[in-house]
LUMVO-76987 format. One line per field, with one value per residue (C-alpha): residue number from 1; x, y, z; residue in one letter. Coordinates in steps of 0.2 Angstrom, whole numbers, m for minus. Example, Ala and Ser with C-alpha at 12.3 -4.5 7.8 and 13.67 -1.06 7.14 Angstrom:
<recs>
nr	1	2 .
east	62	68 .
north	m22	m5 .
up	39	36 .
rest	a	s .
</recs>
This chain:
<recs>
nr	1	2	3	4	5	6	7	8	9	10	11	12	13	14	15	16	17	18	19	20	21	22	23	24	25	26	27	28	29	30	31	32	33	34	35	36	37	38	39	40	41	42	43	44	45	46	47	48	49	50	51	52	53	54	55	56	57	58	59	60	61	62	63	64	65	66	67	68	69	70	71	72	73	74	75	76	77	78	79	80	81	82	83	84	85	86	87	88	89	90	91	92	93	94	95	96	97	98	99	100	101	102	103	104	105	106	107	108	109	110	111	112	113 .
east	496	502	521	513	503	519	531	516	518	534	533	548	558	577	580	581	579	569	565	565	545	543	554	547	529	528	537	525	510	516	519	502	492	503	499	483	481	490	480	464	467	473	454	443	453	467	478	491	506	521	535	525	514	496	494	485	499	510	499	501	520	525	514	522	541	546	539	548	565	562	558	573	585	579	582	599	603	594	609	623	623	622	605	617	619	601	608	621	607	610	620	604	593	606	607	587	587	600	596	596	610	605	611	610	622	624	607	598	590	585	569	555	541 .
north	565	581	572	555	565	575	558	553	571	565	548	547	559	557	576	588	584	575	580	569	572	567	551	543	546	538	525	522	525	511	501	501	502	485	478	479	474	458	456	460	447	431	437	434	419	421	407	408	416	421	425	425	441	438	444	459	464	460	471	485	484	483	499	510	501	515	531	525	521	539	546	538	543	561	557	553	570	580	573	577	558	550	536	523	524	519	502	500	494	499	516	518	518	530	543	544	547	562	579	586	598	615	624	622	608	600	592	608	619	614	606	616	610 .
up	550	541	539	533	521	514	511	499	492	487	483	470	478	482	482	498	517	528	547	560	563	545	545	562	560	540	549	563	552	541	554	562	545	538	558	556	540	546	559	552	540	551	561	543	537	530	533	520	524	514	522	538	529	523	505	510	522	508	496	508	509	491	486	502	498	487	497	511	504	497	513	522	510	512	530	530	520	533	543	532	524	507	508	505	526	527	521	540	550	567	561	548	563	573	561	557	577	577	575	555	551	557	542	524	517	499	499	502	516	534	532	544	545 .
rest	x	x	x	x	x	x	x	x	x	x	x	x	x	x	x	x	x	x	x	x	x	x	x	x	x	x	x	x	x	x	x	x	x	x	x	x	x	x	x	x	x	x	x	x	x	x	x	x	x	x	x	x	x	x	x	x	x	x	x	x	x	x	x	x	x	x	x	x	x	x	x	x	x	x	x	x	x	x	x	x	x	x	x	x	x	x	x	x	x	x	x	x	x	x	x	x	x	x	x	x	x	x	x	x	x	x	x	x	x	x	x	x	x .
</recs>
């Protein structure tokens, strides 16, 4: 919860690195949250779907879009990458998956958590 807790910490920033830990477990936190969330809402009632999303799902996704756009850009220069890469969908996915750079590079010092 500690790495899920630190992307909120840095909710607007692009700046720095990212570890692996950090990336994955905001990521599957979200993903569980916004799953039940969806869930939870299709069990009381909620009908209406946008986009196949309940408006509370939705509500969810829209305030953590940001943090996690941030958090995967900080990602991809924990690998040596600009954030643009997080846009490749499949290589995106590779480089969150491989190991940071070991020592410093140009977006600043291994992150150690």
């Amino acid at each position: 919860m500690k790495y899920y807790f630190k992307a909120w910490r840095k909710y607007l920033g692009f700046h720095g690195r990212a570890s692996r830990s950090e990336y994955w477990y905001f990521t599957f936190i979200n993903i569980a949250i916004s799953l039940a969330l969806h869930f939870g809402a299709v069990a009381a009632g909620f009908e209406e779907l946008v986009l196949a999303q309940t408006m509370p799902d939705l509500v969810y996704l829209g305030a953590v879009l940001m943090p996690l756009i941030c958090v995967g850009v900080r990602r991809m220069q924990d690998v040596g990458k600009t954030g643009w890469h997080l846009m490749i969908p499949v290589y995106g996915i590779l480089l969150a998956l491989k190991d940071g750079d070991e020592a410093d590079n140009k977006h600043g010092a291994k992150a150690t958590y």
